[in-house]
ZAFISE-622284 format. One record per residue (C-alpha): z, y, x; residue in one letter. Coordinates in Angstrom, 2 decimals, decimal comma, always signed. Example, Ala and Ser with C-alpha at 12.3 -4.5 7.8 and 13.67 -1.06 7.14 Angstrom:
<rs>
       up    north     east  residuo
    +7,80    -4,50   +12,30        a
    +7,14    -1,06   +13,67        s
</rs>
This chain:
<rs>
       up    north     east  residuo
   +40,17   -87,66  +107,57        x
   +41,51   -89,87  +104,60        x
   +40,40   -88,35  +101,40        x
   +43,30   -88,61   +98,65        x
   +43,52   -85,52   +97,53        x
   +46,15   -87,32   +94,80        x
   +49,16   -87,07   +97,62        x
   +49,28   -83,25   +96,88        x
   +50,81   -83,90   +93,55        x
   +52,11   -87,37   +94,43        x
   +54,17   -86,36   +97,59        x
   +55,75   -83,08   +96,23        x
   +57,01   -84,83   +93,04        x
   +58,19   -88,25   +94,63        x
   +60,27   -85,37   +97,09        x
   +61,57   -83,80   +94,34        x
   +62,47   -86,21   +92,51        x
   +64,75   -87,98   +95,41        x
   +66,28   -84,06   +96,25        x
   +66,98   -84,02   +92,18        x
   +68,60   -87,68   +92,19        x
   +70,57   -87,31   +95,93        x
   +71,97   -84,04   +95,00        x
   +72,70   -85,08   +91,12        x
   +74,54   -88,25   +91,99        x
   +76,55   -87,32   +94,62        x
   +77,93   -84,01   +92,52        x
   +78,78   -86,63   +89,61        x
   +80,06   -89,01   +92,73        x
   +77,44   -91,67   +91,14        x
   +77,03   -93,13   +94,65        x
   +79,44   -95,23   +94,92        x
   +77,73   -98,90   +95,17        x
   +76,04   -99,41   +98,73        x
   +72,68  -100,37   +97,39        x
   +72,24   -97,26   +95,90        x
   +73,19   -95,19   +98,61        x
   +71,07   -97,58  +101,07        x
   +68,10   -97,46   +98,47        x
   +68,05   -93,85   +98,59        x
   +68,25   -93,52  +102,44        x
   +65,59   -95,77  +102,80        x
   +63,36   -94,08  +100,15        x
   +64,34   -90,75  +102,35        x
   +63,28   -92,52  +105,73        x
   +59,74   -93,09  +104,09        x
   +59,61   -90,05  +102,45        x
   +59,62   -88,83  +105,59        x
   +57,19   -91,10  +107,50        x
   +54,63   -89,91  +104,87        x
   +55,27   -86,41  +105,80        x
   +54,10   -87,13  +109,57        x
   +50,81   -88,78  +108,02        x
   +49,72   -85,71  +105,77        x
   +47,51   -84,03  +108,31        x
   +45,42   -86,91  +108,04        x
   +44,95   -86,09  +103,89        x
   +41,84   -84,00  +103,13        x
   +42,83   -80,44  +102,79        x
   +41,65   -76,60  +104,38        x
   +42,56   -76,65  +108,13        x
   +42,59   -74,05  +110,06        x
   +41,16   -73,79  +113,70        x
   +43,00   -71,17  +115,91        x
   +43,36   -72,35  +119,44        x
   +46,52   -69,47  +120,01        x
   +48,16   -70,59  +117,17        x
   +47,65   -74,70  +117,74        x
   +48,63   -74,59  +121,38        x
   +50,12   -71,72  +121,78        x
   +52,79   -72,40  +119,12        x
   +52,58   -75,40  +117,63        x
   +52,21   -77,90  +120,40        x
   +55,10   -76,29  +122,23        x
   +57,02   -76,62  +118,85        x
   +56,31   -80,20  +119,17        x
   +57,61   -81,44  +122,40        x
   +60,68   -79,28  +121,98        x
   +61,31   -81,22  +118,49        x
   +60,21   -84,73  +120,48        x
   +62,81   -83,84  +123,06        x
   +65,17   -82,77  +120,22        x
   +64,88   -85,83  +118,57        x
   +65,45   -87,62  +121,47        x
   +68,48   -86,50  +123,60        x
   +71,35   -86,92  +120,76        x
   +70,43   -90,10  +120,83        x
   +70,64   -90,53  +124,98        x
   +73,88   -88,50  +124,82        x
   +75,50   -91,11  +122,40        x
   +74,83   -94,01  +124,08        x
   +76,09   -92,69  +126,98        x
   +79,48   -91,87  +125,11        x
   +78,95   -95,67  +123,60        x
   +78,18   -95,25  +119,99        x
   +75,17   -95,14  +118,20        x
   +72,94   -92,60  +115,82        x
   +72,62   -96,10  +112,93        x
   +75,13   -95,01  +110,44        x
   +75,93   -99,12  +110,32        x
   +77,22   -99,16  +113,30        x
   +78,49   -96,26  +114,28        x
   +82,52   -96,43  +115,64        x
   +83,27   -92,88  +116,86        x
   +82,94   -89,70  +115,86        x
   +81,19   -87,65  +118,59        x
   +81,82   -84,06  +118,96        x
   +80,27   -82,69  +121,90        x
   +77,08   -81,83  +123,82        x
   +74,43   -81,43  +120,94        x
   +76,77   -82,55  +118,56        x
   +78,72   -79,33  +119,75        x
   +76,06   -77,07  +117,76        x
   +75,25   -78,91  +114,87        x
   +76,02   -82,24  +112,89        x
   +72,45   -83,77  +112,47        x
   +70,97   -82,41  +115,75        x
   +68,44   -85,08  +115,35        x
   +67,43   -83,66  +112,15        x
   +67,38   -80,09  +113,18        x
   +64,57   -81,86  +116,06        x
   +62,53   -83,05  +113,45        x
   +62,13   -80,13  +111,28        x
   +60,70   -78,29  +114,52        x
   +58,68   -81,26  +115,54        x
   +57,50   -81,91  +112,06        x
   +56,34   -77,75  +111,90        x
   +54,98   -78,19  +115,55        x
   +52,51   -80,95  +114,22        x
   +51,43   -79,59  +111,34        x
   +50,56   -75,98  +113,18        x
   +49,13   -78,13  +115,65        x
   +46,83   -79,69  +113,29        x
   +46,10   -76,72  +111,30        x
   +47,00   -78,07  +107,95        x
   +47,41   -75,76  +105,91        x
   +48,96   -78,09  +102,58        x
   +51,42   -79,91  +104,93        x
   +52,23   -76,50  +105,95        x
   +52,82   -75,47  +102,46        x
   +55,28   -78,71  +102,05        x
   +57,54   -77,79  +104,81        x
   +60,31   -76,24  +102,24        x
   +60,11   -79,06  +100,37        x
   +60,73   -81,29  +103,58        x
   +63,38   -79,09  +104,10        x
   +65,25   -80,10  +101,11        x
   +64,80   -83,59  +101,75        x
   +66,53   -83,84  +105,53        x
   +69,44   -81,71  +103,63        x
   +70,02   -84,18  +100,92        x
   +69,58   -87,20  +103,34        x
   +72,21   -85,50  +105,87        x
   +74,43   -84,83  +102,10        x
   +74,00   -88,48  +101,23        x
   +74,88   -89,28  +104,93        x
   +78,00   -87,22  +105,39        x
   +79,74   -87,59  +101,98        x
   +79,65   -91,44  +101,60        x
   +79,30   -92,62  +104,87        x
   +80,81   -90,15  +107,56        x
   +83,42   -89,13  +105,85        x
   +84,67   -92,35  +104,70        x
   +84,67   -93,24  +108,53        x
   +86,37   -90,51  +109,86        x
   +88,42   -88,51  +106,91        x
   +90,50   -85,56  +107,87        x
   +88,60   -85,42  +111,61        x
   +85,42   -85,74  +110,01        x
   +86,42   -82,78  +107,50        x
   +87,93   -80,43  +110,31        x
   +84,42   -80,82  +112,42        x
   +82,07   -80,21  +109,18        x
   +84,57   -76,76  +108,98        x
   +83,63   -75,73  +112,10        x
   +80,04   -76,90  +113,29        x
   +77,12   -76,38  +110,90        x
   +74,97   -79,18  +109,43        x
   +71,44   -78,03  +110,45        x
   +71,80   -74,83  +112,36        x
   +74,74   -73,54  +114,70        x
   +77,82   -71,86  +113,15        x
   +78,07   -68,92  +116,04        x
   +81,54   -68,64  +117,23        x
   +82,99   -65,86  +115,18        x
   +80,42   -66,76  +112,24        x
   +79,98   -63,10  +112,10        x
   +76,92   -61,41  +111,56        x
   +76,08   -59,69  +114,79        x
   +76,68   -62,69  +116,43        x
   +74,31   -64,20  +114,46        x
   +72,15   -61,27  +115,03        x
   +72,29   -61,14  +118,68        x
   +70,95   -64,89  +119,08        x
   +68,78   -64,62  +116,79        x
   +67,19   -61,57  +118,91        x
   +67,58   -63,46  +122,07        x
   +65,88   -66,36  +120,97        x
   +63,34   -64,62  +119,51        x
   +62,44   -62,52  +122,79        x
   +62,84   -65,75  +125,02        x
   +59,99   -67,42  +122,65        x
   +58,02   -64,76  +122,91        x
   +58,22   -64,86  +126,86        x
   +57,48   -68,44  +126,16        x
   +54,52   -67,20  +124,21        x
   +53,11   -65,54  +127,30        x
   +53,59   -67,43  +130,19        x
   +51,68   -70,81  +128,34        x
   +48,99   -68,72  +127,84        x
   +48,77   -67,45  +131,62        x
   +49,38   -71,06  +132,73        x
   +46,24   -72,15  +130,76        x
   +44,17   -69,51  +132,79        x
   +44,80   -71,75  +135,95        x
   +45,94   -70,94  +139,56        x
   +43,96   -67,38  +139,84        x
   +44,67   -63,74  +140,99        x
   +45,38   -61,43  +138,46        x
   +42,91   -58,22  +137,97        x
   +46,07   -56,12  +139,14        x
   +49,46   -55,36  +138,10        x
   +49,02   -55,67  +134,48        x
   +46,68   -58,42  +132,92        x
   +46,02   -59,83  +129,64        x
   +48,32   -63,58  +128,98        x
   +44,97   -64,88  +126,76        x
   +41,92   -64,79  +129,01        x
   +38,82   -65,11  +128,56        x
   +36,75   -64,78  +126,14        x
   +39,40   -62,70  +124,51        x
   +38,58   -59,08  +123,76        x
   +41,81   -56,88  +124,36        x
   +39,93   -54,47  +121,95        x
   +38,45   -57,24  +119,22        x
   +41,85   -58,87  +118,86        x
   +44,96   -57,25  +116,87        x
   +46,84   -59,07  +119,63        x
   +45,35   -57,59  +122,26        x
   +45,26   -60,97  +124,34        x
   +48,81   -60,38  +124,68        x
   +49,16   -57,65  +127,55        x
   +52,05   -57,95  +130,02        x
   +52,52   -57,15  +133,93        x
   +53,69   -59,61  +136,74        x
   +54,68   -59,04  +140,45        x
   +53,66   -62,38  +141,37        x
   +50,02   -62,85  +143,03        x
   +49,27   -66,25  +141,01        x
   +48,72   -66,72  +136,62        x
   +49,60   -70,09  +137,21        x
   +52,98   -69,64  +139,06        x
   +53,46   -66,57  +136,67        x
   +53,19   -68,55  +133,64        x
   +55,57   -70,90  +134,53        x
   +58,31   -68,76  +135,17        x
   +57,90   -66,63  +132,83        x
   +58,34   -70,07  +130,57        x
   +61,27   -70,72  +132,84        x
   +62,91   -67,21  +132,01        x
   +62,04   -66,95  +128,65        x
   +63,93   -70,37  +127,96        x
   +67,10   -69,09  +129,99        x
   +67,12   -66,19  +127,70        x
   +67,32   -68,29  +124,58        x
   +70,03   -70,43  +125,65        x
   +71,92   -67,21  +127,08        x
   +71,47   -65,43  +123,86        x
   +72,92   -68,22  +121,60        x
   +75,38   -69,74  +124,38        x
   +76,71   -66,76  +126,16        x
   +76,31   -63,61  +125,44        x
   +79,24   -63,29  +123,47        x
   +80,97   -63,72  +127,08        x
   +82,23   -60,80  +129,50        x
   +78,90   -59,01  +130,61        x
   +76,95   -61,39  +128,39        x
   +75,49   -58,56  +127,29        x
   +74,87   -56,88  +130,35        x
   +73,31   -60,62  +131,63        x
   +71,01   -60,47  +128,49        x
   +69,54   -56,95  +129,36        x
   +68,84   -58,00  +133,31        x
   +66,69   -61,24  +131,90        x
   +65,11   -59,23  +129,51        x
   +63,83   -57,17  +132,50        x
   +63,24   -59,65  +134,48        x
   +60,76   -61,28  +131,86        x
   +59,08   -57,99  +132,09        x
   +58,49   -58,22  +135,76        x
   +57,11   -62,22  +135,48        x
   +54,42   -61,82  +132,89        x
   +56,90   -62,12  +129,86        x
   +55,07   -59,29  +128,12        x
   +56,38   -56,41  +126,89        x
   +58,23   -56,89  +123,39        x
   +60,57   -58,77  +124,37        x
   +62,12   -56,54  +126,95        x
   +62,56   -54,91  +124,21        x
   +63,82   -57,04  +121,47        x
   +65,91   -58,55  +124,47        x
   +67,47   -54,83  +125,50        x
   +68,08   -54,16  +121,94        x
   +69,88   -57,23  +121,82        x
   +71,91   -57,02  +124,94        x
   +73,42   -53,38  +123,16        x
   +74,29   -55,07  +119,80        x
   +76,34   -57,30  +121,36        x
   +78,46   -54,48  +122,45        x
   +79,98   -55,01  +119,48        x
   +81,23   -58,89  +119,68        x
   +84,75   -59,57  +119,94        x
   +85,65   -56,56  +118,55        x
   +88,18   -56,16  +115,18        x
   +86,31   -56,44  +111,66        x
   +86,58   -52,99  +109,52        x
   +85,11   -52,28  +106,22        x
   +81,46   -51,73  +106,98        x
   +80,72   -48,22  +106,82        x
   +77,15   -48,26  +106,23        x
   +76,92   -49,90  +103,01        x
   +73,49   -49,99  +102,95        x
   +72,41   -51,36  +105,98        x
   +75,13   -54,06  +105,63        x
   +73,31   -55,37  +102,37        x
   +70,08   -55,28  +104,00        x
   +71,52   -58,38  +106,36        x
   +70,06   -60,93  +106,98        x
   +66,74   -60,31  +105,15        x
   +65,10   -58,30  +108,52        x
   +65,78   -61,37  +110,62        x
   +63,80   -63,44  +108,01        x
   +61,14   -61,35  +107,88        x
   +61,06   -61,52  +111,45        x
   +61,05   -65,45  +111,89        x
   +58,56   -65,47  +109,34        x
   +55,70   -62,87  +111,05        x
   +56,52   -64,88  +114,07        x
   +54,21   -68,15  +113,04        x
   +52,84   -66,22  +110,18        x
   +50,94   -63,47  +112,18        x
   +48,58   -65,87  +113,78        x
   +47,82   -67,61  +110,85        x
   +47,22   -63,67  +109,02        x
   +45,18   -62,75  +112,57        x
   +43,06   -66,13  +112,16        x
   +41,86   -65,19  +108,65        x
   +42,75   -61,60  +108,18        x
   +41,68   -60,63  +111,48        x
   +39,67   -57,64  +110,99        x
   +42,38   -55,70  +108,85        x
   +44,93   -56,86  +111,35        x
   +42,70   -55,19  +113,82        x
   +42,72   -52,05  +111,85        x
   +46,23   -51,43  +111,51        x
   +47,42   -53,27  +114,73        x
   +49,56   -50,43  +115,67        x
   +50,99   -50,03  +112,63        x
   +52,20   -53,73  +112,97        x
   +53,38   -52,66  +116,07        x
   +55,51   -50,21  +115,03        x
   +57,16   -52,33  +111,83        x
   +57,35   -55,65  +113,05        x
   +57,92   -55,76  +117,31        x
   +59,57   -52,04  +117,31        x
   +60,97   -51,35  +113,91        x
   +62,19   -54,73  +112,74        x
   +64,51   -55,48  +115,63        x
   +66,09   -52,26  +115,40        x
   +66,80   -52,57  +111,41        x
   +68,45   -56,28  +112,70        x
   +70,60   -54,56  +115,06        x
   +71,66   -52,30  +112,81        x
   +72,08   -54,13  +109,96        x
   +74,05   -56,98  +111,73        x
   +76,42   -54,18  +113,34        x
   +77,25   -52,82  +109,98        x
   +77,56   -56,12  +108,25        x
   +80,26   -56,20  +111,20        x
   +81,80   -53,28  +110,04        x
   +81,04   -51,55  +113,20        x
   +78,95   -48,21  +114,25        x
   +75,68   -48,58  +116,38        x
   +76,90   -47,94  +119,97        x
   +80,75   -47,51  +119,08        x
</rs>
């Protein structure tokens, strides 16, 4: 590793200082002369090359094979591929991703779901290398990359975009979301509901690369554990993530239970707002069950599938006050623990251990329910109406 243990303070204050000056001048519209605006972006673009090159700073690492391949690597070729199919897509349409050169205003395919979808890529490749690593200080600077892609995208969209496009430009910004998708509706169950979905299908994700890395093998019997050996099911608070599969092969089961788990994600945040999207949901969700997908996310998945009862239906007053100001704080909580409970199992393992079914009960059983719930009444709807 390069020791410069100066970057920790030197990186976090050169970021903040460009968020401070991209989001100061363009409120006082103080970016009006192109070198500005082109020094900026270029002090963004490295900025953002440096981020990529932290791992290699001394700092604590962490060394948890589940948590580096398991999550992080996958996190990383789904940001690579991210990163690289807007810009496919636009060639093919004939335009280009360089701002300079750029002569039409694509609106579809990836550009469909949100405005920088090239950005969006980066932010999970950049969190797929750093888990992948086990760095735990470029961890720690994620929020602060955050804000950086959001005032580059600002910068971006305000003097450059708009300029280009005006009113067409304006009418797509009110309808597709910068970094993450505006669900149709915008509503909160819908957000809800793909937000359970997605969660479920990564979890199914979760399980089938771990059977995959066991090789082409029989299973003990109808249920098996997803981590094999040397994993304890007893030692772990995971408990090598149990699950069941009809399918006489780990190998073969891991891979579609990959397959499955990704056609739930999509589903939940394409379709399930369609007629029997719901009832489409539910039927994956079992059918991750049956593959090796393990066994929360039939769960999160079925309690999903019921929510979304609920879409397309008239707004009311929300009648449950309480659970409608609770919204969307479970759902953070919940994409939080996802990455955050193997990094609390790697060094907290012992007390995870101890009150693993507790965990259980809040976080895969209790948590998705309070989601459901809380998105329904943010809806203005009754549970089950």
């Amino acid at each position: 590793m390069i020791p410069f243990p100066a970057i920790w303070w030197l990186f976090p204050a050169a970021a903040l200082a460009f968020i401070a000056f991209s989001f100061l001048l363009t409120r006082l519209g103080k970016l009006g002369s192109e070198a500005v605006r082109k020094a900026l972006v270029v002090a963004g673009a490295m900025l953002g090359f440096l981020a990529f090159t932290l791992v290699l700073f001394e700092q604590p690492f962490f060394h948890s094979p589940v948590t580096q391949f398991g999550l992080g690597l996958p996190l990383l070729v789904l940001g690579l591929l991210g990163r690289a199919y807007p810009a496919i897509y636009l060639r093919r349409k004939g335009t280009t991703t360089t701002l300079a050169e750029v002569d039409k205003l694509v609106q579809n395919g990836p550009y469909a779901w949100v405005r920088h979808p090239q950005y969006t890529a980066g932010l999970i490749m950049l969190l797929g290398w750093f888990l992948a690593w086990g760095a735990w200080y470029a961890l720690a600077s994620t929020p602060i990359i955050v804000g950086m892609i959001y005032a580059q995208a600002l910068i971006e969209e305000k003097y450059i975009l708009e300029k280009l496009f005006g009113a067409t430009y304006a009418a797509y910004r009110e309808r597709v979301g910068m970094l993450l998708p505006r669900l149709p509706g915008n509503c909160a169950l819908r957000i809800t509901t793909a937000f359970l979905g997605v969660y479920a299908g990564l979890i199914a994700i979760q399980h089938g690369i771990f059977a995959i890395l066991q090789g082409s093998r029989v299973p003990n019997g109808l249920m098996f554990s997803a981590i094999g050996p040397p994993c304890q099911p007893e030692a772990v608070w995971h408990a090598c993530f149990p699950a069941m599969t009809l399918i006489p092969n780990l190998f073969v089961t891991g891979v579609t239970a990959v397959l499955v788990g990704l056609v739930i994600a999509i589903w939940a945040t394409a379709f399930v707002g369609r007629k029997r999207g719901g009832l489409v949901l539910g039927m994956l969700s079992l059918l991750a069950l049956l593959v090796g997908g393990g066994f929360v996310p039939v769960f999160i998945g079925l309690i999903a599938a019921i929510a979304s009862r609920g879409l397309g239906r008239s707004s009311a007053r929300p009648r449950l006050p309480f659970l409608a100001a609770l919204w969307p704080w479970p759902l953070v909580v919940m994409a939080l623990w996802l990455p955050g409970s193997w990094l609390l199992g790697h060094f907290f393992g012992a007390a995870m251990l101890s009150v693993g079914g507790l965990l259980f009960l809040v976080f895969d059983l209790g948590l998705p329910i309070l989601s459901a719930l809380s998105g329904v009444a943010r809806n203005g709807k009754e549970f089950l109406s």
